[in-house]
VOPAGU-2260 file (C-alpha; in pm, 1 decimal, decimal comma):
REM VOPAGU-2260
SITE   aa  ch    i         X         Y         Z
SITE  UNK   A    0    1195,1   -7589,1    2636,4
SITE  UNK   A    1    1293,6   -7327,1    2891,3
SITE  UNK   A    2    1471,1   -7120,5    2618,4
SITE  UNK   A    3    1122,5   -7058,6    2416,0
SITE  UNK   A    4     890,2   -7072,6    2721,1
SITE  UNK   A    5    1091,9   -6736,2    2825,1
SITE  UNK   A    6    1107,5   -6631,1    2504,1
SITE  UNK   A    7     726,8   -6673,5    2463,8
SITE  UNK   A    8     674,2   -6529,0    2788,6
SITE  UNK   A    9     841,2   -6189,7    2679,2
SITE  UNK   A   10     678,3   -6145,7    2408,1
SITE  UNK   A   11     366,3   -6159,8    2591,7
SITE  UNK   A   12     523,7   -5951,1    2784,2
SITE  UNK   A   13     582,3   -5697,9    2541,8
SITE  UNK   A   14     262,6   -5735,7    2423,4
SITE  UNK   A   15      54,4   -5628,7    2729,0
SITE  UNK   A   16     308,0   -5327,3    2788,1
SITE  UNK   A   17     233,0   -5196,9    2471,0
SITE  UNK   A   18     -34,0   -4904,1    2466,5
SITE  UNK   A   19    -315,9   -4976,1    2252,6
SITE  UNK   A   20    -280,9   -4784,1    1950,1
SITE  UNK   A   21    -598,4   -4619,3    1742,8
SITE  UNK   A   22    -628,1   -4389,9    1440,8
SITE  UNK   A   23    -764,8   -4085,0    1505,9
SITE  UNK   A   24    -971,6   -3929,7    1207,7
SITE  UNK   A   25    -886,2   -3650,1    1025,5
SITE  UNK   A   26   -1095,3   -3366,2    1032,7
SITE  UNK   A   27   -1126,9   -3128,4     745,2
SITE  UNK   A   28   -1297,6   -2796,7     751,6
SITE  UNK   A   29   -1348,9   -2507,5     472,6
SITE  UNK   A   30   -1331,3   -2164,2     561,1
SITE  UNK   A   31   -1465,6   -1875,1     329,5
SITE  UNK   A   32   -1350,6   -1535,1     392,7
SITE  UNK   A   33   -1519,6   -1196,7     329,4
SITE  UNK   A   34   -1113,6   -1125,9     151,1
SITE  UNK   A   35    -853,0   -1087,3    -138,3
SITE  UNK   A   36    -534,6   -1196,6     -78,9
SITE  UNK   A   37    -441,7    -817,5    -148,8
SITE  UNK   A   38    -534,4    -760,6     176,0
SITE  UNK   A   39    -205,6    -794,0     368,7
SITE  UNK   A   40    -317,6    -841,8     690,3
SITE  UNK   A   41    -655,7   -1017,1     698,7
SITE  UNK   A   42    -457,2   -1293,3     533,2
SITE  UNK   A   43    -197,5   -1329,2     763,8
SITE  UNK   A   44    -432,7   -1367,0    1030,1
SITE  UNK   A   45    -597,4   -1602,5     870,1
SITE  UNK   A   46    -296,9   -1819,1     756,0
SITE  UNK   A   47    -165,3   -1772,6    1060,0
SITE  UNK   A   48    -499,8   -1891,0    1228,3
SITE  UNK   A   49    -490,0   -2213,8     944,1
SITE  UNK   A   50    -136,0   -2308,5    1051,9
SITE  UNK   A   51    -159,7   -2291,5    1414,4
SITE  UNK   A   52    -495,1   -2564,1    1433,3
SITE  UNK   A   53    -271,0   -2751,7    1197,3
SITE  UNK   A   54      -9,0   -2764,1    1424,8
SITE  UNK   A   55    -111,3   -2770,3    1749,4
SITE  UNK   A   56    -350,9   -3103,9    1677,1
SITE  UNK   A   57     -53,8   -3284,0    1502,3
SITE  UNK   A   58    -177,6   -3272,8    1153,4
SITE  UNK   A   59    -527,7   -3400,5    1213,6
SITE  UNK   A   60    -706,6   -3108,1    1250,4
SITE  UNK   A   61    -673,1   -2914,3     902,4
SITE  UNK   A   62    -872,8   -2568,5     776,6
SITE  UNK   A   63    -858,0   -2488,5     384,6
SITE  UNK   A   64    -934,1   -2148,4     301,2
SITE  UNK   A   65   -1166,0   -2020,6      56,9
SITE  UNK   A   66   -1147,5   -1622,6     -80,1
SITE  UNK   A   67   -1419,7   -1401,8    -150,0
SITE  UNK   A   68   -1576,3   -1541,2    -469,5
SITE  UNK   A   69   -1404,4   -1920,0    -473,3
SITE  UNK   A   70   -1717,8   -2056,3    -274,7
SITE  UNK   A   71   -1924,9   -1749,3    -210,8
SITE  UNK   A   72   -1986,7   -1393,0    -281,0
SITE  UNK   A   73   -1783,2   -1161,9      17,8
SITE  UNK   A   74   -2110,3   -1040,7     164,0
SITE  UNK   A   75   -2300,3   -1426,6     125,3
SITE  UNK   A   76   -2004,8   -1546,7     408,0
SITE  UNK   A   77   -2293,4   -1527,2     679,9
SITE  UNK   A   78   -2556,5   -1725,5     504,0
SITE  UNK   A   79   -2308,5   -1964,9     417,2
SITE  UNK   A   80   -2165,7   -2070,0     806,7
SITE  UNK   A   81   -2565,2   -2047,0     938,5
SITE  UNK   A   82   -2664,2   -2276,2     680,2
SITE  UNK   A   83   -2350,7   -2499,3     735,3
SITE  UNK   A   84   -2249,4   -2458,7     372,2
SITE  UNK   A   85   -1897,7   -2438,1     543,7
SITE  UNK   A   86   -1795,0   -2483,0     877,1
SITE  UNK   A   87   -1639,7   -2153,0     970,5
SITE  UNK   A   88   -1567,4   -1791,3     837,3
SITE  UNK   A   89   -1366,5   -1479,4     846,3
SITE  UNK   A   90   -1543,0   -1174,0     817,4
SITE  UNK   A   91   -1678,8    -833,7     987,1
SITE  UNK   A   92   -2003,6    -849,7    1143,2
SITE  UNK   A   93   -2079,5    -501,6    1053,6
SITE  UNK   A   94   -2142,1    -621,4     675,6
SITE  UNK   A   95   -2453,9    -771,9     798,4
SITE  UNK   A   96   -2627,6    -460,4     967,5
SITE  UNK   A   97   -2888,4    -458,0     684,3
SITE  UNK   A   98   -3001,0    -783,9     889,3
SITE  UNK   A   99   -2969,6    -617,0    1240,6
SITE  UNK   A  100   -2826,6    -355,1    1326,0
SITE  UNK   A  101   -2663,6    -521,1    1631,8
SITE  UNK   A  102   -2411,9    -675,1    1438,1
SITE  UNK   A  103   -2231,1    -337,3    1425,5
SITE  UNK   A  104   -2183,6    -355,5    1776,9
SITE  UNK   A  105   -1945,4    -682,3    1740,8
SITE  UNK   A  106   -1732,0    -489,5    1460,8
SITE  UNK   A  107   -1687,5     -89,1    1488,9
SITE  UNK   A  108   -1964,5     185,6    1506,5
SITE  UNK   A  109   -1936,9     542,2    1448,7
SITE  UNK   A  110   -1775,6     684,8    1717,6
SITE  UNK   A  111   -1752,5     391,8    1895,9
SITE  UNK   A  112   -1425,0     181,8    2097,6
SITE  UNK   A  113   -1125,2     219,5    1981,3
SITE  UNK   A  114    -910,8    -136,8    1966,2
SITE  UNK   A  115    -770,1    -164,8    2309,0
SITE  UNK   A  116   -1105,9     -57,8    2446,3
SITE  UNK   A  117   -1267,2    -333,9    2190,9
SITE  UNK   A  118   -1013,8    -588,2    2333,9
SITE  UNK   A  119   -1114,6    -516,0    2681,6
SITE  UNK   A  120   -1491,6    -532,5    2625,5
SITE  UNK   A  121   -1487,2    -860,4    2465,6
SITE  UNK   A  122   -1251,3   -1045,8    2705,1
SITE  UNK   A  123   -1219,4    -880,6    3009,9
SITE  UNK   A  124   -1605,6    -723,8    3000,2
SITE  UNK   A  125   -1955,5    -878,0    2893,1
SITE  UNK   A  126   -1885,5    -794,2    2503,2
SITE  UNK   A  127   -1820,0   -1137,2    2422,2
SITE  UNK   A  128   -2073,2   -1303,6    2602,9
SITE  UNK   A  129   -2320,7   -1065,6    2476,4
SITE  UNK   A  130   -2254,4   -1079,6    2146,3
SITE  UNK   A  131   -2262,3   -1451,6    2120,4
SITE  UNK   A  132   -2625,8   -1477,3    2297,1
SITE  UNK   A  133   -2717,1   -1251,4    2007,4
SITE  UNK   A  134   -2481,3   -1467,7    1722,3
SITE  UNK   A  135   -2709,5   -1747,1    1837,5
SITE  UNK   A  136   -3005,9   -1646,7    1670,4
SITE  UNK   A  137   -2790,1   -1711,2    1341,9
SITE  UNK   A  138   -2686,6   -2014,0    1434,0
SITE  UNK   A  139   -2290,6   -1909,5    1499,8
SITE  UNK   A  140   -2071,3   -1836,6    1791,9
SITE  UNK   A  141   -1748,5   -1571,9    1733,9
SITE  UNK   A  142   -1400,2   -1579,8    1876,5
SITE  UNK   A  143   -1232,8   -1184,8    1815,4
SITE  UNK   A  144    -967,1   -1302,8    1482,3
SITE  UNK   A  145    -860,6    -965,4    1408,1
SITE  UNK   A  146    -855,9    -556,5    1414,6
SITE  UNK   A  147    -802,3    -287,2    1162,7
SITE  UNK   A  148    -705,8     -32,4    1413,7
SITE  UNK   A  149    -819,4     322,0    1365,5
SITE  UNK   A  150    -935,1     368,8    1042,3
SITE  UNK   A  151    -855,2     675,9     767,3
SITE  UNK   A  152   -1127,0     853,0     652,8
SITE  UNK   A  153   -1105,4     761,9     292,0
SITE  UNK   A  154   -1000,1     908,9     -53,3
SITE  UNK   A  155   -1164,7    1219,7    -237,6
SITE  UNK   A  156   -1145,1    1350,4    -540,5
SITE  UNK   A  157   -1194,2    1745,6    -441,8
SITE  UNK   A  158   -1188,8    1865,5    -114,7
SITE  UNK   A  159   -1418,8    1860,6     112,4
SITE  UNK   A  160   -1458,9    2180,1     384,2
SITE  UNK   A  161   -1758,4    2209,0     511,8
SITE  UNK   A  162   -2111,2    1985,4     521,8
SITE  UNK   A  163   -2271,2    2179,9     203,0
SITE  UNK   A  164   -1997,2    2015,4      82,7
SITE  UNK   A  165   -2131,5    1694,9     117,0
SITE  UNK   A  166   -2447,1    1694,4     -30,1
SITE  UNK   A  167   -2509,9    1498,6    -366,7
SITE  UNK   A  168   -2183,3    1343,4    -291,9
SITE  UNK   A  169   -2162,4     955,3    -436,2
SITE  UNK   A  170   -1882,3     802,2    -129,6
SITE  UNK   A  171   -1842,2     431,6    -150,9
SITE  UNK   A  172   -1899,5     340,3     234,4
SITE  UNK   A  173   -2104,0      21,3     411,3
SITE  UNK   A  174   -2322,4     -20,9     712,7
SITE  UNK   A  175   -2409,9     230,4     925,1
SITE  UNK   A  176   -2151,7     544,3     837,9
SITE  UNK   A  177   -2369,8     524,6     522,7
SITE  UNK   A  178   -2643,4     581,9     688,8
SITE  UNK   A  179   -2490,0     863,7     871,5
SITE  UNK   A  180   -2381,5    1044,4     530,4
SITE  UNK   A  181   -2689,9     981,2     382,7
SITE  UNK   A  182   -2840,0    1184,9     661,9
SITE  UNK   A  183   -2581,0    1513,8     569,5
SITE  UNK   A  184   -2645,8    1437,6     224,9
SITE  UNK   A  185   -2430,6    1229,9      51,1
SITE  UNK   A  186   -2510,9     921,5    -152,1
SITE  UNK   A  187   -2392,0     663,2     -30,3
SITE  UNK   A  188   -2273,2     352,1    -220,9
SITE  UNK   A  189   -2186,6      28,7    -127,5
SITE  UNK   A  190   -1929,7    -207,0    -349,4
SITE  UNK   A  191   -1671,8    -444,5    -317,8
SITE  UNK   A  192   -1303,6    -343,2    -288,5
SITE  UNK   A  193   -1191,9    -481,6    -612,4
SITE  UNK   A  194   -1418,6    -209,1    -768,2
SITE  UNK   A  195   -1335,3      89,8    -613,1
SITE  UNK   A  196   -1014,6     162,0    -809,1
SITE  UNK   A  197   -1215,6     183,6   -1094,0
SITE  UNK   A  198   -1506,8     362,2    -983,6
SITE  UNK   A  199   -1319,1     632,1    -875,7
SITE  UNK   A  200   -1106,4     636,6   -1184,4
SITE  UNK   A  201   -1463,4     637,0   -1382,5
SITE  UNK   A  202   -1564,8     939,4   -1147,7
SITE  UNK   A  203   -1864,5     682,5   -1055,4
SITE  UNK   A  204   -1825,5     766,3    -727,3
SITE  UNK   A  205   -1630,3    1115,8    -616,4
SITE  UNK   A  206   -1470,7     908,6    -262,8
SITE  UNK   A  207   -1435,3     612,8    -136,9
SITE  UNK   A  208   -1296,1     466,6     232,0
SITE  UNK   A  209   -1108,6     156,9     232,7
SITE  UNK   A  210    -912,8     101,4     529,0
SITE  UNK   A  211    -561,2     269,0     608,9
SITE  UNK   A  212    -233,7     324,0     468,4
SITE  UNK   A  213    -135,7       1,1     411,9
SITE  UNK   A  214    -428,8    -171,6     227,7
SITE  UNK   A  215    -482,6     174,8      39,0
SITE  UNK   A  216    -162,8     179,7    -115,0
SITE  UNK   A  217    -180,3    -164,6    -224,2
SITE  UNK   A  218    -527,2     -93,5    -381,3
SITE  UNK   A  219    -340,5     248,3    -542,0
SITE  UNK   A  220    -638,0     464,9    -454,7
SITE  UNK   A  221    -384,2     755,9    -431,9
SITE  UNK   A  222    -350,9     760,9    -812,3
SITE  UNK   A  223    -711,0     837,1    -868,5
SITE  UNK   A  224    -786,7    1038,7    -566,9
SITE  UNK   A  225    -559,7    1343,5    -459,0
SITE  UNK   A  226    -735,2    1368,3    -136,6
SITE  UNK   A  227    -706,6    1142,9     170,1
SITE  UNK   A  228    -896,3    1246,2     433,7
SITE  UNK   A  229    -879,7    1141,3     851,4
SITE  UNK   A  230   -1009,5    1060,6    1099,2
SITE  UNK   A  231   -1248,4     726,5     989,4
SITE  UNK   A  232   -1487,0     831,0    1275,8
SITE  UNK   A  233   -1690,1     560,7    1187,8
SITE  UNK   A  234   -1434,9     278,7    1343,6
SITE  UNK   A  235   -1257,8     373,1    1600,1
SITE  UNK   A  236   -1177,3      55,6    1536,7
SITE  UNK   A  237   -1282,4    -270,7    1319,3
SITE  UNK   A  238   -1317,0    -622,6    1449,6
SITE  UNK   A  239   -1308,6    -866,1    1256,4
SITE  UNK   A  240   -1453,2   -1222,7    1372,8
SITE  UNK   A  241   -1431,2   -1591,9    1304,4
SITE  UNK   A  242   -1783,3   -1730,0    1235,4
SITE  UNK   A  243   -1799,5   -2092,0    1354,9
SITE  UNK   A  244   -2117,7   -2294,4    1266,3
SITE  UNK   A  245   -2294,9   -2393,4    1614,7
SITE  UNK   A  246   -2316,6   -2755,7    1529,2
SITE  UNK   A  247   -1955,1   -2768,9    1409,7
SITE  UNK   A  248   -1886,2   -2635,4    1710,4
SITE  UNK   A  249   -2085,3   -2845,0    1881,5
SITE  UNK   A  250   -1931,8   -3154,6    1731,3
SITE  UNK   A  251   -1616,5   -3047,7    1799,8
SITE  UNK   A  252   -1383,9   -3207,3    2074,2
SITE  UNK   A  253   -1227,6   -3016,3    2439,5
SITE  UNK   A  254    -977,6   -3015,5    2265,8
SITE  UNK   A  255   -1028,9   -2904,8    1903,6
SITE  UNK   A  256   -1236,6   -2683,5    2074,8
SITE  UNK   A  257    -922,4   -2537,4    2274,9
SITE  UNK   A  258    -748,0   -2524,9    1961,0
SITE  UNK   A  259    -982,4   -2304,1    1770,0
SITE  UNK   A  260    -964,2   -2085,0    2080,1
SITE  UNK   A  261    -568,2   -2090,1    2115,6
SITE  UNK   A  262    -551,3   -2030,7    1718,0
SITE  UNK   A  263    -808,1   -1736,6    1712,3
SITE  UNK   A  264    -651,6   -1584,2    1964,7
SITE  UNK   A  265    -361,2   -1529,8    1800,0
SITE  UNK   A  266    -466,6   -1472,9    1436,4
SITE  UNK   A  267    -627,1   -1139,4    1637,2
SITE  UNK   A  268    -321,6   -1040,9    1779,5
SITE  UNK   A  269    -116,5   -1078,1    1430,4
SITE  UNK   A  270    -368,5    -864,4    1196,6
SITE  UNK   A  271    -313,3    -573,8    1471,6
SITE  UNK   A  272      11,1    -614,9    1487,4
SITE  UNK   A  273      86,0    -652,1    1103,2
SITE  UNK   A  274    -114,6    -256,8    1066,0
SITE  UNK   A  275      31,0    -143,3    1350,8
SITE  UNK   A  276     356,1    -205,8    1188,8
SITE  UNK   A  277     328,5    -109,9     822,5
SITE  UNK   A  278     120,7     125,8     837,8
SITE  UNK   A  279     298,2     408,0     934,6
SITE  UNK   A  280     582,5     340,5     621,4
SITE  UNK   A  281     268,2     329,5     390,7
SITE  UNK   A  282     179,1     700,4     511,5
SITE  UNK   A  283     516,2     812,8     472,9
SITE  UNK   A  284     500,1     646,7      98,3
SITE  UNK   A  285     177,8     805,1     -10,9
SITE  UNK   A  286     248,0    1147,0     148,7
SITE  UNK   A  287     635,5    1140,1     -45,0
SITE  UNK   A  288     428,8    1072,7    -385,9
SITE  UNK   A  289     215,4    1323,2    -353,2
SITE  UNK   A  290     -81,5    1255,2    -155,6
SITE  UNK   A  291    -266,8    1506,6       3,0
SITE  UNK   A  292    -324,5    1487,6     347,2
SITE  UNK   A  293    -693,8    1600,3     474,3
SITE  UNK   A  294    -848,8    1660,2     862,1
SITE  UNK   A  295   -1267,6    1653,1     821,8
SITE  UNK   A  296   -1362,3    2024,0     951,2
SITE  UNK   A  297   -1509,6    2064,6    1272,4
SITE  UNK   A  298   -1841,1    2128,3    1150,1
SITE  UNK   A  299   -1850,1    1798,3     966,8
SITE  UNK   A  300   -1719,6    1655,8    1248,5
SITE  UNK   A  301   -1968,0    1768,0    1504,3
SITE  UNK   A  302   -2259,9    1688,9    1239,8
SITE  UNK   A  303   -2153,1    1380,0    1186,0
SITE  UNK   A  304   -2139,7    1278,4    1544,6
SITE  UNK   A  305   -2500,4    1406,6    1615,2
SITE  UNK   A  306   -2630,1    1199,9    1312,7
SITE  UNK   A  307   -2493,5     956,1    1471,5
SITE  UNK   A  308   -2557,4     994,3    1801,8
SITE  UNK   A  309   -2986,8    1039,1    1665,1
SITE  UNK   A  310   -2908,8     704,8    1462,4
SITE  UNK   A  311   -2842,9     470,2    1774,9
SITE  UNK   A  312   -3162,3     656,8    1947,6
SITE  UNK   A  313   -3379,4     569,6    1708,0
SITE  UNK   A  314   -3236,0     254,7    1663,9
SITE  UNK   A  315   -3259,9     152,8    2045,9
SITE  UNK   A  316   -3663,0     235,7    1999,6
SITE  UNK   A  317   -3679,0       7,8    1789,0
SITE  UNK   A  318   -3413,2    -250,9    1814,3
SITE  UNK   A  319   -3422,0    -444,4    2158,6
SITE  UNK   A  320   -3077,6    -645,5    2068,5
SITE  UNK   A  321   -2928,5    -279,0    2021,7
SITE  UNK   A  322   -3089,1    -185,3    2317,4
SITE  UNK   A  323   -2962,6    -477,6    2524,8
């Protein structure tokens, strides 16, 4: 009797020790992305991004992602997170300036920061803050995934000397530099990187800006286009953001929430890193086959800046989000 009385007793015991034990659900989101795979960096960041919430909440925390095209078009990214079509996004805000032109602000603007000045606006300044009291009139908040660096300014094929130059000229460039061509007389034209290639090759267009070195090469714009032209004045640099739905956010807990921080953070850090890294090579590549390296003149340099410098102007008259 004594033998199974303490036997009973310490398994009762045992049984009160033990921690109560619950299943935690799995959560799954989708993100779409503005991107190819092509594009070297923007999908490390993002895999890198992907992995890391994967990781860090033991498996129950997982992210597909979705290219440009699987779910939605590149530039139909925004409509999709505000709608909650999907729960999150990679793309750069300054694809949306044909909504408001603040959204170039969050991204790159002519003339504008360069990447460690971008860096220290958003998180050691009131860039971030700012930028998400506007996001919240589409229903998103942001978290910095990413940075082109300084940009190139793009492939031509003939040279370019002088602003006359310009005129009647069909460049494939978005957002507001288009603008800022269109006022020195160019035409500018606005279509997805899988097409450029092909446009130039076509003589559709007669130049095109893509990114840098890297991405370039892999698109082979220097076989169509003897002419590569710097400095991309119109990013000084290019942020590129994750787009979280506000009520996945919202629903979200401390510490997913700490996780999408943690893993944002450092999907920013690797897409700098990765350019700042391969690019130079790539130059050295493109310039040994043949490519021709071009600086914009002064004069289209100094017109280009007071374009743009008469853009944000009139923009801040009318724009109070721009102006703020």
């Amino acid at each position: 009797f004594i033998k199974q009385a303490g036997l009973g007793l310490t398994a009762t015991a045992a049984a009160i020790a033990a921690p109560a034990v619950h299943a935690q659900p799995t959560l799954r989101w989708r993100m779409a992305t503005s991107y190819s795979t092509s594009l070297h960096a923007h999908y490390g960041s993002e895999q890198r991004f992907t992995q890391l919430v994967e990781q860090m909440s033991g498996g129950k925390f997982t992210i597909t992602l979705h290219h440009a095209g699987e779910l939605m078009p590149a530039f139909g990214v925004l409509d999709g997170v505000q709608n909650g079509t999907v729960e999150c996004v990679h793309t750069a805000p300054y694809y949306f300036v044909g909504k408001d032109e603040t959204f170039g602000i969050g991204s790159g603007i002519p003339f504008g920061l360069n990447t460690r000045q971008m860096n220290a606006w958003m998180f050691d300044g009131n860039g971030l803050d700012l930028m998400r009291e506007f996001y919240r009139n589409y229903n998103i908040i942001n978290f910095p995934m990413g940075n082109t660096n300084a940009q190139m300014g793009g492939w031509f094929r003939k040279e370019v000397q002088g602003v006359e130059d310009l005129r009647g000229l069909k460049i494939r460039i978005p957002g507001m530099a288009g603008e800022v061509f269109q006022r020195m007389g160019a035409v500018p034209q606005q279509i997805p990187g899988s097409d450029i290639y092909t446009s130039l090759e076509k003589g559709t267009i007669d130049a095109a800006e893509w990114v840098g070195p890297l991405d370039d090469q892999k698109l082979g714009l220097n076989k169509v286009a003897p002419y590569y032209y710097y400095p991309g004045w119109w990013e000084g640099s290019a942020q590129v953001d994750l787009f979280v739905n506000t009520k996945a956010w919202e629903s979200l807990s401390a510490e997913n929430q700490a996780i999408i921080q943690a893993a944002s953070a450092v999907g920013h850090l690797a897409m700098q890193t990765i350019y700042d890294n391969r690019n130079p090579q790539a130059l050295k590549e493109l310039v040994g086959g043949g490519t021709q390296l071009r600086r914009f003149s002064k004069p289209i340099m100094d017109r280009s800046f007071e374009e743009s410098m008469q853009l944000f102007d009139e923009i801040s008259g009318r724009n109070p989000n721009w102006k703020k």
